[in-house]
C-alpha positions as CSV (number, residue, x, y, z in Angstrom):
1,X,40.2,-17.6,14.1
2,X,43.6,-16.8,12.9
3,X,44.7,-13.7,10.5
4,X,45.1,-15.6,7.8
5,X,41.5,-17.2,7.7
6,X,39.8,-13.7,8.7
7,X,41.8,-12.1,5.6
8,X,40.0,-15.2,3.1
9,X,37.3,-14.6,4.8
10,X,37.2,-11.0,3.9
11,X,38.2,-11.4,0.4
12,X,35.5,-14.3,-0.4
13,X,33.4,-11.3,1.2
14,X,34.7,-8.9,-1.6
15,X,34.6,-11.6,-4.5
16,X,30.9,-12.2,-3.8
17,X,29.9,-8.2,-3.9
18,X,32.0,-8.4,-7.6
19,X,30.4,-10.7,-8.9
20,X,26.4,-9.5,-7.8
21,X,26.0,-11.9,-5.8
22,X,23.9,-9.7,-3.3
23,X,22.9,-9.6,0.0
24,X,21.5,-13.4,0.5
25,X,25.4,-14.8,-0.9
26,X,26.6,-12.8,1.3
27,X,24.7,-14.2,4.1
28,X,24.7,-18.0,3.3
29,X,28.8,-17.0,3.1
30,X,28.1,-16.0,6.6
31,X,26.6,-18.9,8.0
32,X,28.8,-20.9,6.0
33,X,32.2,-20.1,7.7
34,X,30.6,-19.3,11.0
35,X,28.7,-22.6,11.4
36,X,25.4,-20.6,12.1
37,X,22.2,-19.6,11.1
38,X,21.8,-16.3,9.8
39,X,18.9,-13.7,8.9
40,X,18.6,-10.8,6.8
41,X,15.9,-8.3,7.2
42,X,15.1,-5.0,6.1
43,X,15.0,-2.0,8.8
44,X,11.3,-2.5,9.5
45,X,12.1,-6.4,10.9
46,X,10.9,-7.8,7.4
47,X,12.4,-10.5,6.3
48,X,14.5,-10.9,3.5
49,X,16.8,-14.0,3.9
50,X,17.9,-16.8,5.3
51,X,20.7,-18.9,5.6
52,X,22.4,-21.9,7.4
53,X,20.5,-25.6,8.4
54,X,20.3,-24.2,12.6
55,X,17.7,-23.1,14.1
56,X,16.2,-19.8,12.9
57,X,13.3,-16.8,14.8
58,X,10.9,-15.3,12.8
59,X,12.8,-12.0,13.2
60,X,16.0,-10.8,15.5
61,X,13.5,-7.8,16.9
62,X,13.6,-9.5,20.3
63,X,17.6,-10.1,20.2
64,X,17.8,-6.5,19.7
65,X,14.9,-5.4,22.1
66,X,15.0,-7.7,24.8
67,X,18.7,-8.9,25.4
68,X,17.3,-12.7,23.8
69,X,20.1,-14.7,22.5
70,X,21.5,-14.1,19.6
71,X,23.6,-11.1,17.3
72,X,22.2,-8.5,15.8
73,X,24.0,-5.8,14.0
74,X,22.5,-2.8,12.4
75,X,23.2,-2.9,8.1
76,X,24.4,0.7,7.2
77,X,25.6,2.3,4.3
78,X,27.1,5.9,5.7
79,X,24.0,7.0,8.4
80,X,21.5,5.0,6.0
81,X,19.8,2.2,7.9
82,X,18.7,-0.6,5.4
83,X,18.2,-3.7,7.8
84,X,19.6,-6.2,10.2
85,X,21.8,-8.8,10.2
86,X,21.5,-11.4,12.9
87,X,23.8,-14.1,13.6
88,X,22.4,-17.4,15.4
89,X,23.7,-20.5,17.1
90,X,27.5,-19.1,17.3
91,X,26.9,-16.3,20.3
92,X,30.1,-18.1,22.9
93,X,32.1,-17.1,19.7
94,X,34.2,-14.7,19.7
95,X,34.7,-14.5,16.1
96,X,31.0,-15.2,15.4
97,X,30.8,-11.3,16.2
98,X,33.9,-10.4,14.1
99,X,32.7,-12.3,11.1
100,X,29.4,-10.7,11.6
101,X,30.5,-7.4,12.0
102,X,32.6,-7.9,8.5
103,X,29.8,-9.2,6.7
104,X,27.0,-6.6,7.3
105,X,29.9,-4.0,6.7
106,X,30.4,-5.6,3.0
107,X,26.3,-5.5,3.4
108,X,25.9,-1.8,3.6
109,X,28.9,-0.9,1.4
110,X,27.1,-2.6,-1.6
111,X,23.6,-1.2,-0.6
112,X,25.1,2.2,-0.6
113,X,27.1,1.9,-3.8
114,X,23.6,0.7,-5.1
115,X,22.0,3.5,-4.0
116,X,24.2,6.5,-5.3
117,X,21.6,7.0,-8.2
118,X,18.4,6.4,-6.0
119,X,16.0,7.9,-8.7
120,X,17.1,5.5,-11.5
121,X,17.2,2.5,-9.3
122,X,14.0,3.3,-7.7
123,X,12.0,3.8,-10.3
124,X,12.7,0.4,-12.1
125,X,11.5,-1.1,-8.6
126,X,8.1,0.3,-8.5
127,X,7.8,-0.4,-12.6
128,X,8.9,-3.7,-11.8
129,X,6.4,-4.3,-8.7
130,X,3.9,-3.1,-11.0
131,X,4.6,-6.0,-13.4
132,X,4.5,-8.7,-10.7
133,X,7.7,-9.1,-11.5
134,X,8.5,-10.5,-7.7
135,X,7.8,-14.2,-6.7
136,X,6.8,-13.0,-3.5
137,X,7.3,-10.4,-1.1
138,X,10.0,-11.9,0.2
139,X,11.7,-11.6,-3.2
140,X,10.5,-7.9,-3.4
141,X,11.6,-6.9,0.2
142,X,15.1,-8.3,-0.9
143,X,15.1,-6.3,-4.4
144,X,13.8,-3.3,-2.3
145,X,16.9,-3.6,-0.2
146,X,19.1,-3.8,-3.0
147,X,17.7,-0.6,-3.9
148,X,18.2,1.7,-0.8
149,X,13.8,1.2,-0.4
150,X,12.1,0.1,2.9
151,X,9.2,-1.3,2.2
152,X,6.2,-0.3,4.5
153,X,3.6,-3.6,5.0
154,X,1.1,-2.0,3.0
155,X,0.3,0.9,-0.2
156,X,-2.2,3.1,-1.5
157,X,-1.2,3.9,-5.3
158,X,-2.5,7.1,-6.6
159,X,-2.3,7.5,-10.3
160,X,-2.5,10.9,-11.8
161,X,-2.7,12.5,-15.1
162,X,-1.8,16.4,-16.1
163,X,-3.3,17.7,-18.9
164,X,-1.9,21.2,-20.3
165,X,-1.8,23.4,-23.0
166,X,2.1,22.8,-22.8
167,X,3.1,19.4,-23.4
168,X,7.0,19.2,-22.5
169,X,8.9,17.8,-20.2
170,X,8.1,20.9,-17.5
171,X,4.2,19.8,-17.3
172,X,5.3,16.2,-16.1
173,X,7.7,17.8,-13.7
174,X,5.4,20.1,-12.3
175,X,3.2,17.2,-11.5
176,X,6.0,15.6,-9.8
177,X,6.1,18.2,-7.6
178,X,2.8,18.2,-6.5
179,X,2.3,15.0,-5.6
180,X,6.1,14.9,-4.3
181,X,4.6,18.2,-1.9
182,X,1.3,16.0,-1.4
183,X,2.7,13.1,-0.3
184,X,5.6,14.1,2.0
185,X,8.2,11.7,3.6
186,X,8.1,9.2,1.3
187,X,11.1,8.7,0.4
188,X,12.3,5.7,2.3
189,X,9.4,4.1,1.8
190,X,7.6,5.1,-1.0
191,X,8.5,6.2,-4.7
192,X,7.1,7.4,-8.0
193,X,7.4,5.8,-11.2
194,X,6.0,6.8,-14.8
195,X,4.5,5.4,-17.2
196,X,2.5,6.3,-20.5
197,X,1.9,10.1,-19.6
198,X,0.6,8.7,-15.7
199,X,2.7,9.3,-12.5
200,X,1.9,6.3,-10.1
201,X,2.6,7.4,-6.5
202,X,3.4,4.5,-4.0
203,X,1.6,5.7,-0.4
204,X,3.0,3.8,2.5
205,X,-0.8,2.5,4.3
206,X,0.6,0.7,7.4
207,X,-2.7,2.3,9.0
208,X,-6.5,2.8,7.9
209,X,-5.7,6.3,8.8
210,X,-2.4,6.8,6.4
211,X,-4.6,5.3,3.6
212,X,-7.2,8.3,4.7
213,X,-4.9,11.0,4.5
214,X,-3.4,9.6,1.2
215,X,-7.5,9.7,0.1
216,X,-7.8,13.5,1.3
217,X,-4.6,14.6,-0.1
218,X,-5.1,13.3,-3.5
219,X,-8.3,14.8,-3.6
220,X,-7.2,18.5,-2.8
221,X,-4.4,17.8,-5.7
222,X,-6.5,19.8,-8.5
223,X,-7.5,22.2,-6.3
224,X,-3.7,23.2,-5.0
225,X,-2.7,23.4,-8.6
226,X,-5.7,25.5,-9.5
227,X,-4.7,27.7,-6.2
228,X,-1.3,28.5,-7.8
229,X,-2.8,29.4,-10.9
230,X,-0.9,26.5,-12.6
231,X,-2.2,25.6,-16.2
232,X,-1.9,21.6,-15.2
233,X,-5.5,20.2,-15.1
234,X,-5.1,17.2,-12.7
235,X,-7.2,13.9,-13.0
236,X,-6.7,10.7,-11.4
237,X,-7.8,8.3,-8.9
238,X,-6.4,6.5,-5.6
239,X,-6.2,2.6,-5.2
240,X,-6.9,0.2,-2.8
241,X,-5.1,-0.6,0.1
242,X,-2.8,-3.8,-0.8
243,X,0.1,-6.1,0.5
244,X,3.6,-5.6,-0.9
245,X,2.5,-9.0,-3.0
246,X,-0.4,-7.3,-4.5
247,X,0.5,-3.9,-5.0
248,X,-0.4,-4.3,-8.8
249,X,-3.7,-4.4,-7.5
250,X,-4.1,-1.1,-5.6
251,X,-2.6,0.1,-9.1
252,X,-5.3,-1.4,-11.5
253,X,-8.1,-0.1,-9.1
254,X,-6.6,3.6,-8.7
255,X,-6.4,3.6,-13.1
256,X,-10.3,2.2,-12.8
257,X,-10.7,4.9,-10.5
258,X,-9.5,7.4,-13.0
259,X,-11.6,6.0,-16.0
260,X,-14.9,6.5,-13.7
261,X,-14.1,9.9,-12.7
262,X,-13.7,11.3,-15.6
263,X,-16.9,9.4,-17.2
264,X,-18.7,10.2,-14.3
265,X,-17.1,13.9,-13.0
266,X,-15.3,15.0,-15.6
267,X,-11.7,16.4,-15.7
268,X,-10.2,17.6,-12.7
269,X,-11.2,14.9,-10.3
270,X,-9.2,12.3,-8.0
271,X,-12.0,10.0,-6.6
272,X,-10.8,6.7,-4.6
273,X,-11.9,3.4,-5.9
274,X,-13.8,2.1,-2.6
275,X,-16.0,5.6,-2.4
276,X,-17.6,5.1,-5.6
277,X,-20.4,2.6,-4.9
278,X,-21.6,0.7,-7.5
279,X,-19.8,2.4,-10.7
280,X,-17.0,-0.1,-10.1
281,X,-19.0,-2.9,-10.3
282,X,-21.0,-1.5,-13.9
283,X,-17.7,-0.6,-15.0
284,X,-15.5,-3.8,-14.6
285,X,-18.2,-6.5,-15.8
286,X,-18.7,-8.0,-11.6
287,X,-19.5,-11.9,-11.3
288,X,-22.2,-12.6,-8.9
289,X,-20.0,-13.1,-6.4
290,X,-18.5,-9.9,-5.7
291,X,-21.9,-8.3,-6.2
292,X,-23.1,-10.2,-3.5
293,X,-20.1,-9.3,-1.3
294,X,-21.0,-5.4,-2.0
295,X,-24.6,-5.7,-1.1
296,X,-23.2,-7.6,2.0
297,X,-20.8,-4.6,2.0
298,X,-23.0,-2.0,1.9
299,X,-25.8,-2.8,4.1
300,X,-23.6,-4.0,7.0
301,X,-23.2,-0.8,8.9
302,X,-27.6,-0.8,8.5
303,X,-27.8,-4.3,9.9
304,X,-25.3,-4.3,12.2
305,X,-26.8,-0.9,14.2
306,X,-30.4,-2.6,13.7
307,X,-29.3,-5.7,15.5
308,X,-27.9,-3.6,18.4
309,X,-30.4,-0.8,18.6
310,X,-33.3,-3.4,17.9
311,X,-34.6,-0.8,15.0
312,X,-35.9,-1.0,11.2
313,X,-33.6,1.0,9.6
314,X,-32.7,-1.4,6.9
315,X,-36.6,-2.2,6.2
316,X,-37.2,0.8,6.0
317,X,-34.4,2.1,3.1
318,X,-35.9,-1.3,1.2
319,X,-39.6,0.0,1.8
320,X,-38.6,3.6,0.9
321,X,-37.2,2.3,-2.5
322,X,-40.2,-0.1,-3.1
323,X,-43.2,2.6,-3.2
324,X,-41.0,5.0,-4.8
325,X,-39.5,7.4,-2.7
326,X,-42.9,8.5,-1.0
327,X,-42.9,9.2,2.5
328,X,-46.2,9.4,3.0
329,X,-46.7,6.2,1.6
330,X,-43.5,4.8,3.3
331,X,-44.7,5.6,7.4
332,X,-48.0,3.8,6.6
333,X,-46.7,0.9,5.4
334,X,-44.2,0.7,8.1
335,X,-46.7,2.2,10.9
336,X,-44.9,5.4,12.1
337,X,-45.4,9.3,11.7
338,X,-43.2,10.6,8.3
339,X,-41.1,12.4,10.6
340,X,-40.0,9.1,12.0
341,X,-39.1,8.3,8.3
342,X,-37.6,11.2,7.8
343,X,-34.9,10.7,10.8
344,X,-34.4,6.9,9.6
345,X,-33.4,8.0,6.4
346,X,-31.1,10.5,7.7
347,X,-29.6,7.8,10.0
348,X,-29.2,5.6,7.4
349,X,-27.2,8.2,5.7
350,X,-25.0,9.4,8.2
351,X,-24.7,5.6,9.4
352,X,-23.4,4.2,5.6
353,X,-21.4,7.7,5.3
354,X,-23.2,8.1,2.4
355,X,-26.6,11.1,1.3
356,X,-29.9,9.9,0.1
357,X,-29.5,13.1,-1.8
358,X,-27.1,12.4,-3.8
359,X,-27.6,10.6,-6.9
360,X,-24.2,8.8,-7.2
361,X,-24.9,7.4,-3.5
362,X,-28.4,6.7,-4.2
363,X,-27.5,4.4,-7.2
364,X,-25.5,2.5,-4.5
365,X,-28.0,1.9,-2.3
366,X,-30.2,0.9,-4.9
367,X,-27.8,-1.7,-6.5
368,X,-27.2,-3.2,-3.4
369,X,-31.1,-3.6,-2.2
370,X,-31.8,-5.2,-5.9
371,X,-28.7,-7.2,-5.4
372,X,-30.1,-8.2,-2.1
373,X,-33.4,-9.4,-2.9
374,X,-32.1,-11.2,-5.9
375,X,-29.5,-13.4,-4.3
376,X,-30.4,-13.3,-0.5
């Protein structure tokens, strides 16, 4: 490629970064001029766009892994690393690599501009991911991008309300804190947004067990900010686990999660939506449906260790309920001595992860027996 075409090249480069064109002009310029195919993804190998009419992977993680071919060049703005940029079907090209090089430079310029006022930017993200304002999560992983954010697979939202005797600007910062001390490292990947009094806190969940800690650290919230003898009273309640798509979701159960605590615990209480049984299902009007697939929910662990073990322990929760909670009565029925009821029950509890004891568990039980023998 002579001077002359690498110096257009360069300034069609700078033309499409004035005029917000973004990331995916900049790539379909790419693949243009080169005669290739060329992919955009974020740092975690998501994809985020695609350009020219060649052949095309599902992500450039082996061209940089494995030596397959292809180009793959790191997107940086300064020592931030927002994605990749791969270049395909030009690698015996010399200037494939130049014009590749040149383009995820313009890339990473713009991404860093973008990101000089990450709070700002940020925040209008998450509001907007909360509006399903994205098409997809292709479309969200690209907005993300745009925005200096890399976008784990998968969130928890935590929502979170503070309720003081002092009303300013210094109670809603003070909660900030907190849940910015709660929920460390979350900056690349996860954000905070407010809205009406309520701090929504995006948990990357990847894993079942970043979804647990997000659970346990949510929970201790009022209790830290009663430990530093902080007049915030903290309520709130901890979402499901969703898909970038779906986020909105993990939202609307964590603020259904904060309704039922406080109806149900009072102030001063972050429960998570999939620990509290059967209030859900009272609260939010469930079709028959999804009371049948909590039943099924709730009695699996029961049925599935019956099965194996070749035991009653199911029967025996169902006969328990049925003569009204009398044990006596119960090991008759069922044949054994009451101390063999007794050790069922507590293996049904610590099988379910949930206490006989307890009244909020026991409703569960109960629903999902009754739901059971309704619809089975």
């Amino acid at each position: 490629m002579k001077p002359d075409e690498l110096v257009d090249f360069a300034e069609a480069l700078a033309r499409i970064t004035a005029s917000g064109g973004g990331p995916k002009a900049l790539a379909a310029h790419l693949a243009r001029v080169a005669q290739g195919s060329v992919l955009l993804e974020d740092s975690h190998w998501h994809h985020l766009a695609a350009a020219g009419s060649g052949s095309i992977p599902g992500s450039a993680r082996s061209v940089v892994e494995s030596g397959a071919p292809g180009r793959a060049l790191r997107v940086l703005g300064g020592d931030v690393h927002f994605g990749w940029l791969s270049l395909f079907g030009t690698n015996a090209d010399a200037d494939g690599e130049l014009l590749l090089r040149l383009t995820a430079a313009a890339i990473g310029v713009e991404l860093a501009r973008d990101g000089a006022m990450p709070g700002s930017r940020r925040g209008s993200f998450w509001n907007a991911l909360l509006d399903n304002a994205f098409a997809d999560a292709a479309a969200a992983r690209e907005d993300a991008m745009a925005r200096g954010v890399a976008l784990a697979p998968q969130y928890c939202v935590v929502v979170l309300e503070g309720e003081s005797a002092d009303t300013s600007a210094a109670s809603a910062g003070e909660l900030r804190a907190l849940a910015s001390q709660a929920f460390p490292g979350n900056d690349a990947e996860g954000g905070l947004c407010e809205r009406e009094q309520r701090l929504y806190v995006f948990v990357p969940a990847p894993r079942s067990v970043d979804a647990s800690n997000a659970r346990t650290a949510a929970g201790l919230l009022p209790r830290t900010a009663a430990r530093r003898k902080s007049a915030l009273r903290i309520s709130g309640g901890v979402g499901t686990v969703e898909g970038v798509a779906t986020v909105a979701r993990s939202a609307a159960t964590a603020e259904a999660a904060l309704a039922i605590g406080r109806r149900i615990f009072g102030a001063g209480h972050v429960p998570a939506y999939d620990e509290l049984g059967a209030y859900p299902l009272l609260y939010e009007g469930a079709e028959v449906a999804r009371l049948r697939a909590f039943a099924a929910e709730v009695l699996a662990p029961l049925r599935a260790y019956d099965e194996k073990h070749q035991t009653e322990l199911e029967r025996t929760l169902k006969l328990y309920f049925s003569v009204g909670q009398n044990i006596k009565t119960a090991s008759e029925r069922l044949n054994v001595h009451r101390h063999t009821v007794f050790y069922r029950l507590r293996q049904i509890g610590e099988i379910a992860s949930r206490s006989l004891d307890s009244a909020h568990d026991q409703l569960t039980f109960r629903l999902a027996v009754a739901i059971d023998e309704l619809h089975a």
